[in-house]
Structures are given as C-alpha cells and as structure tokens.
MARMISE-665628 format. One record per residue (C-alpha): x, y, z; residue in one letter. Coordinates in steps of 0.001 Angstrom, whole numbers, plus 500000, padded with zeros to 6 digits. Layout:
BEGIN
XYZA ...
// end
This chain:
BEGIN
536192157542413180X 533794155457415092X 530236155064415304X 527637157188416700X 526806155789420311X 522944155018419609X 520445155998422954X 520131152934425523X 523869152305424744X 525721151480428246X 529065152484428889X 531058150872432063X 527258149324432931X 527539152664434363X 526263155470432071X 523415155168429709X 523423157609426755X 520462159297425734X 521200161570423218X 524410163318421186X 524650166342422249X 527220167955419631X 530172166887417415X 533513169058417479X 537175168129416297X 538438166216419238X 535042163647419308X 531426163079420573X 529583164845423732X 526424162673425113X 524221163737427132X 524138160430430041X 521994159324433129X 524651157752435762X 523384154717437112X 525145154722439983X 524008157792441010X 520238157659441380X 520437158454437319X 521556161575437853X 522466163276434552X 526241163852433063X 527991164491430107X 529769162192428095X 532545163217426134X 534345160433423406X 537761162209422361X 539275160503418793X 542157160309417917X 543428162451415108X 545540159248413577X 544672155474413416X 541847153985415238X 542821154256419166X 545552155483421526X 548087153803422766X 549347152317425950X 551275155354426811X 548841158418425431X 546518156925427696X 548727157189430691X 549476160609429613X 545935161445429663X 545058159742433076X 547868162637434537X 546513165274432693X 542550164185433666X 543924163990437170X 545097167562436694X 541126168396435602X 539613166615438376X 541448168746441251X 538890171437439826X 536458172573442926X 534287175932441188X 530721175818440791X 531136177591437714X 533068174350436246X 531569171307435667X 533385168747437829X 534953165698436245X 534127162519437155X 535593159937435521X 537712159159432625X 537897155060431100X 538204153423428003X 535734151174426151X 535988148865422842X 539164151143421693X 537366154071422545X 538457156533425246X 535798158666427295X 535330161367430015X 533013161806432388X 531980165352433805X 528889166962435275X 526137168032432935X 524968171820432375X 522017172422431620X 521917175884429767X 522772177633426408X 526348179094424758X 526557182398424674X 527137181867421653X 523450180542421164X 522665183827422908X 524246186267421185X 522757184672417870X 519569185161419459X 519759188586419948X 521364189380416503X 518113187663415096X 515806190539417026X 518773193142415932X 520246193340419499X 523464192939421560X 525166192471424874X 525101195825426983X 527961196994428637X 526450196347431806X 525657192687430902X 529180192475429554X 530895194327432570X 528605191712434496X 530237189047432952X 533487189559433113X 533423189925436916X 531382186706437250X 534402185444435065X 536991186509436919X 536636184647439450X 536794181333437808X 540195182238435643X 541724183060439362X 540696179763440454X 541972177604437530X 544925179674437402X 545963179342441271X 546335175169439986X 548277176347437275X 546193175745434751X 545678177116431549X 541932176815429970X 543030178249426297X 539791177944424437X 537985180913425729X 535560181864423471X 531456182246423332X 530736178823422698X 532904177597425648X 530903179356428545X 527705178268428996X 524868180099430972X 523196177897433176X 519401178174433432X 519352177745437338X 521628181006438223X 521964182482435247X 525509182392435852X 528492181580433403X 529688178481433335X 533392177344431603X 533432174245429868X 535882172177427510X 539229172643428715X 541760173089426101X 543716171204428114X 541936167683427233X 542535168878423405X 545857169596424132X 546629166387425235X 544944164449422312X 546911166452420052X 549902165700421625X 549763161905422187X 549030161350418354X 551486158447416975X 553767159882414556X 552559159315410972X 553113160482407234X 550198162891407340X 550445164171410817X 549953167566411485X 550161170434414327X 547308171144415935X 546777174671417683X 544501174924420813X 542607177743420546X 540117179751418190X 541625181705415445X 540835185351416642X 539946184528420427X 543576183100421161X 546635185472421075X 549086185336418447X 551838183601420585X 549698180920421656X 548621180469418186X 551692180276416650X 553886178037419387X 551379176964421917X 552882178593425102X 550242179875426830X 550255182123429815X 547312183639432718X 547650187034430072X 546030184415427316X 543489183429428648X 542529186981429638X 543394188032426110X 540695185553425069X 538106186555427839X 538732190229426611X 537816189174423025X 534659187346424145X 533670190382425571X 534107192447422776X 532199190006420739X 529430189976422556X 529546193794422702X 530011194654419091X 527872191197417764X 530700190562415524X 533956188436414928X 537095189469415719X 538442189029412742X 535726191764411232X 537194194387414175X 540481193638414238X 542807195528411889X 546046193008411120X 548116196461409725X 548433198057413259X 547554194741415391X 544655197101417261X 540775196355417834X 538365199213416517X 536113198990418934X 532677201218418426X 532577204599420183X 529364203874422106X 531918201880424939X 532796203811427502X 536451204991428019X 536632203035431227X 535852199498430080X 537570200695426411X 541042201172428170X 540290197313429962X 539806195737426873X 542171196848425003X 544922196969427396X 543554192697427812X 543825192590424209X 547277193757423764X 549609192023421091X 552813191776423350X 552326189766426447X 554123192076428258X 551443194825427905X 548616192976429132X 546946192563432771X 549333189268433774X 547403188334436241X 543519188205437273X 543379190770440080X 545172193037438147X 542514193062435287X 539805193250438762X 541538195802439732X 541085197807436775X 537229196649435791X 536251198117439441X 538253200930439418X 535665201936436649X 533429203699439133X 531193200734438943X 530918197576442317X 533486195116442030X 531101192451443309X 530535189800441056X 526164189648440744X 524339186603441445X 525923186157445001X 529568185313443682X 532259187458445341X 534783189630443397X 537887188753443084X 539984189904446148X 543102191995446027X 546787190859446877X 547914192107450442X 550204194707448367X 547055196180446969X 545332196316450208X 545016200258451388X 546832200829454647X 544171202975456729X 545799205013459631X 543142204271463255X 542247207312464751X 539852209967464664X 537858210053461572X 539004212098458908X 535889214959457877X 536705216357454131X 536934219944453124X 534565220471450160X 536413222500447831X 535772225925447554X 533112226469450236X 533459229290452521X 535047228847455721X 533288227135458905X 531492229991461117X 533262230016464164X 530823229282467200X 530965232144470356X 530928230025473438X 530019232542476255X 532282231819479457X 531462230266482836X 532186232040485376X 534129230606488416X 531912229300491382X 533520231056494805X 533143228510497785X 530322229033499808X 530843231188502869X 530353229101506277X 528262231768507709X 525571231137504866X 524861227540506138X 522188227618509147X 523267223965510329X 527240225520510883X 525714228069512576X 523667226191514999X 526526224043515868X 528617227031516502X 526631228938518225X 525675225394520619X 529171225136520929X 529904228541522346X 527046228149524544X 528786225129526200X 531989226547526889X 530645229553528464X 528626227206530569X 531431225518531575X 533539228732532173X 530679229965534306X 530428227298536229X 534335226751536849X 534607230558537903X 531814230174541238X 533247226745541993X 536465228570542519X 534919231729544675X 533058229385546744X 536643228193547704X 538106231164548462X 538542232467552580X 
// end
C-alpha cells in the first residue's frame, strides 16, 4: 500500500491535491485543483493494486481501453473523466469533482431526527435516475455498484449524481498478477447487487435496476436489505405504508430470476408513470421516452367526446323549420314596372305613328 498523498503534492505538474477525500478497497480519492484549467477543482482517484506493489505493462493497457470506455460518458448527472496516467508506480484517474453529499450521508441524517425518504422523494428519484441508467446502458455499459453511497446529490440542482463505476473496480480486480493468496473479487454490495452478479459476475441492464430498486427501498424503509429481505422465500417485506403502485415496481425490479425483472429502462418508466403520477423527471430533466412500439397510435379526425357512465341521455334540441323563400313576383318591383310600362309606351308610339304615315299614303 502506498503513502498518503500529503496537500501541495503535484501530480503530472498538473493537479495539486488538497485534501483525501475518502479511502475504499480499490485506493485513495483526492480532492485536486487542475492547473491547467484556471484551478478548477477535480477528483483524484489512486486505484491499488490488490497484489504486489504496481501493475504491469499489460493491466495498464487493459485499463487505458476500459478508461476509454468511461470517458465516452456525456450525462450531466456523471462526472466526466478526464484523464487517467501513472506516477512513481502509482496509477491515477482523473474525473470531475461533485460537490454534494451520499445519500447515504442523507439518509443517516434523517435516521438521526427519526425520519425517512417519502415515497414522493423516492418516486422522484428514481425518475431522475432513470434517465442516467438509459444513457450508460445505450454504450453498453454496466455501472454495478448501485447503492446509496454511489449517488451523490449535488448541492447546485439538487439532483442525483452516479459516481464510481464498477467498471474501474472491475478492471483492477481483473488485471491482478496471479499469486499464492489471490482471491476473487465481486463487484458489487452484498444486498444491493443480485445474486447472479454476485455469485459469477455477469451482469445485465436488469442488475443494475435490481440495485436501483434496492436503493430505493432503503431509503424508503431506513434499513439494510439484508434486515428486509427474507433468504427462505428470496422476497423483500416491504412495510405496508407503500403504495400498491410503486410496491408492484419494486418488487417486480427486485425479482430473484432475471427473467422476471423490467430488462430494460423504459420498461421500468413505463411502469413508475403508469402509477397515476407525471413521468417527468423534476428539476428540468426529461423522462425517459418510450420505444416507437410503445408509442399510442392516435386515429386524426374529429375529436372523440366521452360518454360519462350512467348519466341520462342528451336532451334532444327542437330546431323549428325555415320555411322556403318563394321568388319575388316581378310585379312587386316598381323599377320593372317603370321600364315596362316605358316600354309599352314606345311601341304604341311607334305603332301610332306607322298607322297615319300609311293613311296619309293612301288615294
């Protein structure tokens, strides 16, 4: 194991670390000011090997791909990685820094003033989760390490924010040099991660849903799963106080066999808004939108005007008739008549006239 970086220690004359900011079992997380960056702050995260004192040639090759993988990541609720080098022996990763609480920190806070999540605050977070399994999960990637102390919620939004990748711890375990007292090394939290990734490390969209579903239930119930989880008939007893709705989500999430489980994250949308509650997401994220199969076909025409059931039937309105309009006689208009009558006048005068002329020719 090495050393504790000390604050003012430089890294790559890049980053300057100013304080450890935890310990777990894959190494060291710093909290850094990037130099090259207007001192902008990140996180630094030194991963150790589980065997001997560095990695070799080849795990770090390995690890470049899989960082590669990790740095493809555009979501605002994941902390982008930056970087990834290695130092005196010492392998690092660079990614951007949250600043926030667990809600694991959270919950513990409540329990402390005898409180919980409420299932709106829970339903809440699970569609502001959604979104970011759909995204990861579109890449074909796996996070595996769902739990409470792997979201974050950042002070700025308030929203959720995923952080440490199984993925990196993954890797680590799997580039360890062979040696006498080597062991296998799950990814995943005992209770959070489903039994088949637990017990062969295949891991599917299902787990990590299985794992978001367990959060939740944590944060609903304020304890561990292993206190609400009964191993004889492999089901959750989940308190009666959750409503049927999000009770048939979580457990269906939580199922033992893979097969019975949402598989994919619009079909666990899906089901969370079909609740009676919005699908949106809060905080200005949008939900997570539906496959063109689950897209309603609406017929265009006239709009359709429901029949309340049981009320009486409509009154029909009496609409009295309009009678026809005859034509107007030609008679009853005093112009036609004047130019009739002128007319008639003229051809008599002209008759008149036509009669003498011929008299006055006569013998």
């Amino acid at each position: 194991m090495h050393p504790t970086l000390i604050p003012g220690t430089t890294l790559q004359n890049r980053y300057r670390v100013l304080q450890e900011l935890g310990y777990g079992g894959f190494g060291r997380t710093y909290l850094a000011e990037d130099l090259g960056r207007f001192n902008e702050r990140c996180a630094v995260k030194e991963l150790e090997p589980q065997q001997g004192d560095q990695f070799s040639d080849k795990a770090l090759q390995l690890f470049q791909r899989e960082a590669a993988i990790l740095y493809s990541i555009e979501h605002p609720q994941i902390p982008k990685f930056q970087a990834i080098f290695e130092e005196n022996q010492r392998l690092f990763l660079v990614q951007d820094y949250i600043d926030g609480v667990t809600y694991r920190e959270l919950l513990n806070q409540r329990l402390q003033q005898g409180m919980k999540f409420s299932e709106a605050e829970v339903r809440q977070f699970l569609q502001q989760m959604l979104p970011v399994l759909a995204h990861i999960h579109s890449k074909g990637i796996i996070h595996r390490d769902i739990s409470p102390d792997n979201v974050m919620q950042r002070q700025t939004d308030n929203l959720p924010v995923l952080i440490d990748f199984g993925v990196v711890k993954e890797v680590v375990t799997r580039i360890q040099p062979p040696g006498p007292h080597s062991q296998a090394t799950s990814v995943g939290k005992l209770g959070y991660a489903p039994s088949e990734q637990m017990q062969s490390g295949r891991a599917y969209p299902s787990s990590d849903l299985y794992a978001l579903a367990v959060t939740a239930i944590v944060l609903l119930t304020g304890k561990e799963p292993q206190d609400i989880f009964d191993d004889v008939n492999l089901s959750w007893n989940l308190p009666n106080t959750i409503s049927p709705g999000l009770r048939q989500v979580l457990l269906r999430a939580t199922s033992y066999r893979p097969g019975d489980r949402y598989q994919s994250v619009s079909e666990m949308a899906q089901a969370l808004g079909a609740m009676g509650g919005a699908t949106g997401t809060g905080q200005g994220q949008p939900a997570v939108p539906p496959s063109p199969s689950q897209v309603r076909t609406v017929a265009v025409g006239r709009q359709y005007q429901p029949t309340q059931v049981g009320a009486p039937p409509p009154t029909p309105t009496y609409t009295a008739p309009v009678p026809a309009v005859e034509p107007a006689s030609v008679w009853e208009n005093p112009w036609a008549v004047a130019v009739i009558g002128g007319a008639l006048a003229l051809l008599a005068g002209l008759g008149g006239w036509t009669v003498v002329s011929l008299l006055n020719r006569a013998p």
